[in-house]
C-alpha positions in Angstrom: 103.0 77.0 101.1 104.2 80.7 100.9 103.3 82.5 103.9 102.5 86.4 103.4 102.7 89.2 105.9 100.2 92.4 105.3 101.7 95.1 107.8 98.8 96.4 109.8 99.4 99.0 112.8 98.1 98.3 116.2 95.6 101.7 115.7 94.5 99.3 112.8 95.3 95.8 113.4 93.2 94.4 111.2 93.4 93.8 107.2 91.5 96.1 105.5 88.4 95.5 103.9 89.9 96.6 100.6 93.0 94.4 101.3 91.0 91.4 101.9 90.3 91.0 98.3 94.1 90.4 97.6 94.3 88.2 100.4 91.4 85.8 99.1 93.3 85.7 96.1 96.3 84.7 97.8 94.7 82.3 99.3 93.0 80.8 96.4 96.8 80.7 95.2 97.8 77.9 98.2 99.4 80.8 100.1 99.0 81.9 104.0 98.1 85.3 105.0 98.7 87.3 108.1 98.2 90.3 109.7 100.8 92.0 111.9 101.2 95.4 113.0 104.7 97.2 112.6 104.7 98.5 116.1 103.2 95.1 117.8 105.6 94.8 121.0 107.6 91.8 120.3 106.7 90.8 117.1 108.4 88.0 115.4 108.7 89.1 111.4 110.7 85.8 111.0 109.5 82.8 108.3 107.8 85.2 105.9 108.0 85.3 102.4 106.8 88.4 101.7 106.3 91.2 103.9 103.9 93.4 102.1 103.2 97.3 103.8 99.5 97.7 103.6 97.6 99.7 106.3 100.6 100.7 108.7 98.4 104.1 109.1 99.9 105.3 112.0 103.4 105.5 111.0 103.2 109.0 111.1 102.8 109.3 114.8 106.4 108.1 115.4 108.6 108.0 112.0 111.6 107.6 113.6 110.2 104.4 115.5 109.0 103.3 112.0 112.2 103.7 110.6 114.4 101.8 112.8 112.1 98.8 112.3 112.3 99.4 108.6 116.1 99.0 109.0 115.8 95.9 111.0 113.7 94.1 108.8 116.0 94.8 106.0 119.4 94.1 107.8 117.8 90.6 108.5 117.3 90.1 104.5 113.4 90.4 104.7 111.8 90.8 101.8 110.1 94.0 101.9 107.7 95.4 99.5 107.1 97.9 98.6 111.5 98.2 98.8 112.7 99.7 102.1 114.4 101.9 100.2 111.6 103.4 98.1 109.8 104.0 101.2 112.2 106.0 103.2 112.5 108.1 99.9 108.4 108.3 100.5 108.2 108.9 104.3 109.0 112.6 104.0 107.1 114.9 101.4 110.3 116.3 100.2 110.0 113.9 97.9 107.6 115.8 95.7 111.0 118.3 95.4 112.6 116.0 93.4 109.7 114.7 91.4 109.8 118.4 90.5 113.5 118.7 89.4 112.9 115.5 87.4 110.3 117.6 85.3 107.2 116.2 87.0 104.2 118.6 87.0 103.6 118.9 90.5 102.0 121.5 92.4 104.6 123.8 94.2 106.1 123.0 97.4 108.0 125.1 99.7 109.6 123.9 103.0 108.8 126.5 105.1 112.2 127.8 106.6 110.5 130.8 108.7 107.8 130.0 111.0 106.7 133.1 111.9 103.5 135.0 111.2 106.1 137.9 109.2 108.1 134.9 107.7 104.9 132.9 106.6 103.0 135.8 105.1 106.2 136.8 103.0 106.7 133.5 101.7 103.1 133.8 100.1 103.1 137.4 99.1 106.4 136.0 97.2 104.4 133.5 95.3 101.3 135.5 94.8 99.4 132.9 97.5 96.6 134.3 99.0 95.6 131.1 100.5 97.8 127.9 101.4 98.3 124.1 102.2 100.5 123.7 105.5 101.2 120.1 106.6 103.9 118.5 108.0 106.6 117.0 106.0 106.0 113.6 107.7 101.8 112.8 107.5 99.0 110.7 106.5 95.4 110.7 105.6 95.4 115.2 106.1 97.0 114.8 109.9 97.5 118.4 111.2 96.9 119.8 107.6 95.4 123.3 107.3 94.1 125.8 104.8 95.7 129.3 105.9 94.5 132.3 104.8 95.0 136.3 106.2 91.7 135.3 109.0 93.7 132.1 109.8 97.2 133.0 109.8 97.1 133.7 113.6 95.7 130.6 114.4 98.7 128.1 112.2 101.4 130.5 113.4 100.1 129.4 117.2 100.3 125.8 116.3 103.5 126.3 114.9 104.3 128.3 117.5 103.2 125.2 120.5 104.1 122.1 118.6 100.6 121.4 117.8 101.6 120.6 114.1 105.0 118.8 113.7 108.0 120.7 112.2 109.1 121.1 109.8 106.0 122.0 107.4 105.8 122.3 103.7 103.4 125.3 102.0 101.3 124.5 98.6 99.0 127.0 97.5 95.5 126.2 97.8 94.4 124.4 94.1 90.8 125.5 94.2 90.4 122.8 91.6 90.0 119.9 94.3 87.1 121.4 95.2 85.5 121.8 91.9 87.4 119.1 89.8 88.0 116.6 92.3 91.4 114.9 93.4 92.4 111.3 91.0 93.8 108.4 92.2 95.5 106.4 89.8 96.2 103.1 90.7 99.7 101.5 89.3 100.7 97.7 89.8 104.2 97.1 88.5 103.9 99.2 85.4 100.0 99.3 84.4 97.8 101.3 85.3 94.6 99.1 86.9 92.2 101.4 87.8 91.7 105.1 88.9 89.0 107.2 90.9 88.1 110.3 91.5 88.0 111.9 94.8 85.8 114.5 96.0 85.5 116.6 99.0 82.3 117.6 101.0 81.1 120.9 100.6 82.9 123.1 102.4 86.0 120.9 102.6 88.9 120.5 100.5 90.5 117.1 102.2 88.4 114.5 100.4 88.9 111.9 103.1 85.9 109.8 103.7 86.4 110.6 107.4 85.3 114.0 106.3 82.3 113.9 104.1 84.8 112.9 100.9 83.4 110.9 98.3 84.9 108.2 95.3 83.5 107.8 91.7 85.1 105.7 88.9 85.0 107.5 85.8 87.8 107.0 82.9 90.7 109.3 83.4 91.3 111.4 80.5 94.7 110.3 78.5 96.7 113.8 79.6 95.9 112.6 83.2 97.4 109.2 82.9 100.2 110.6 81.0 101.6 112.5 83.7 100.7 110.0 86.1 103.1 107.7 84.0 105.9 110.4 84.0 105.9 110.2 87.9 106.1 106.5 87.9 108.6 106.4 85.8 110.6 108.8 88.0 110.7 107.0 91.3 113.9 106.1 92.5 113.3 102.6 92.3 110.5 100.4 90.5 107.4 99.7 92.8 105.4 96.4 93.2 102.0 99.2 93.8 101.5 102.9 93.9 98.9 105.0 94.0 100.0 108.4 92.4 97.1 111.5 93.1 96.8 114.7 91.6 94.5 117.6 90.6 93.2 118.6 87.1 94.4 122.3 86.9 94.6 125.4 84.5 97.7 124.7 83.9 97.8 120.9 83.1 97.8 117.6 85.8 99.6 118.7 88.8 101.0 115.7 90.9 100.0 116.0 94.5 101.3 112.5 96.1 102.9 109.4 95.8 101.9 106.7 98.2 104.2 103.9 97.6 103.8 103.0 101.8 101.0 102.3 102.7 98.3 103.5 99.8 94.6 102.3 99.9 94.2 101.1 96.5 90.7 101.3 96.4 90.1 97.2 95.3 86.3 97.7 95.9 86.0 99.3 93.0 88.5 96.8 91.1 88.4 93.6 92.4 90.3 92.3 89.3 93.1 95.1 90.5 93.5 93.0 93.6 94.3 89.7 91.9 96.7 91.3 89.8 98.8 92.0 92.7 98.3 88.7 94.0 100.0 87.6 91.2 103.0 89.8 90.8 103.5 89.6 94.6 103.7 85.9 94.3 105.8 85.8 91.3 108.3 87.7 93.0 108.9 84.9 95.9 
């Protein structure tokens, strides 16, 4: 009998209630499934035969921690999925730099190299911004991400200023289309495309975070939507097991906003037939 680990976190310890579909299937497939968090004191990760990164939410809080456990697993010959090297690509948001050399549309991101209010404000009178996107390179699920504008430039330049957001931060301009348009999800197991939804925020908002008012539908995404989602896929460093690739329906085509190849919820509620399929190609692969 194979036994499966899904990596929980101890914020989250428990499999999620999306992730449970794939673990009935699993089970219906005469394999075991556990739940373990990455940063459980003494956890033994030995025995496995797959060790599958599913709702390790809170790896944000203390990447370098995550990181050396990362290593561990994979000096002791785990087997890791989604690859420990496609993840440390993923951990940091710089990432969406190179999607960008590769010819990925993907909405513009600057590392911000000055943090002050002179050296923020130039950086978006460079770009024509009037109002911004500033996160940390290292975050999760909109942690410490703001929407700066002229009347709250003071107030990100203090948090910069106190440590209250993590350095170093990246800069997007503000795509008002999230707000009208919505944000998609695609969904991607191996190669194909399972499902996709479409995120949208509260009024008011532009994270579209349940948490904050954000809300899912399922419609079809149109064919110049999945086409670019496909183009990111196919320009990941190394071939994923599941991703979840998000972007925004713009003027100016699909922009690519993320790719979760961590610890993405894959929205199986709305695809239960999604969560078998990765039963299966999880279990072909030990």
């Amino acid at each position: 009998m194979r036994r499966i680990c899904f990596v929980t976190c101890r914020t989250w310890p428990d499999i999620s209630d999306s992730d449970r579909l794939v673990q009935r299937a699993l089970e219906a497939r005469s394999a075991t499934v556990e739940a373990r968090p990455w940063n459980a004191p003494g956890a033994d990760w030995d025995g496995f035969d797959a060790i599958v990164l599913r709702s390790n939410w809170d790896y944000h809080f203390e990447p370098d921690a995550f990181r050396d456990w990362l290593d561990r697993l994979e000096r002791a010959g785990a087997r890791v999925w989604n690859p420990p090297a496609l993840v440390r690509w993923n951990l940091t948001k710089t990432y969406l730099l190179d999607l960008a050399r590769a010819g990925v549309p993907t909405v513009a991101t600057v590392i911000l190299e000055d943090e002050s209010r002179a050296g923020l404000e130039g950086l978006m009178a460079a770009r024509g911004w009037s109002r911004v996107v500033m996160k940390p390179v290292i975050s999760a699920s909109a942690h410490d991400t703001r929407l700066v504008s002229a009347a709250t430039m003071d107030e990100a330049v203090a948090s910069l200023r106190s440590g209250a957001i993590r350095r170093p931060v990246l800069v997007q301009p503000f795509v008002e289309e999230i707000q009208t348009r919505g944000e998609w999800s695609l969904v991607f197991i191996e190669t194909e495309m399972t499902h996709a939804v479409l995120k949208r925020p509260a009024a008011g908002e532009f994270r579209v975070q349940p948490r904050l008012g954000g809300t899912v539908e399922t419609p079809e995404p149109p064919d110049r939507v999945r086409a670019v989602a496909r183009a990111a896929l196919a320009a990941l460093p190394v071939p994923p097991l599941y991703a979840r690739i998000d972007g925004v329906e713009t003027a100016a085509g699909f922009q690519i906003m993320e790719i979760e190849v961590n610890e993405p919820g894959l929205f199986f509620p709305h695809a239960p037939a999604a969560a078998v399929r990765l039963a299966e190609a999880l279990l072909r692969r030990v």
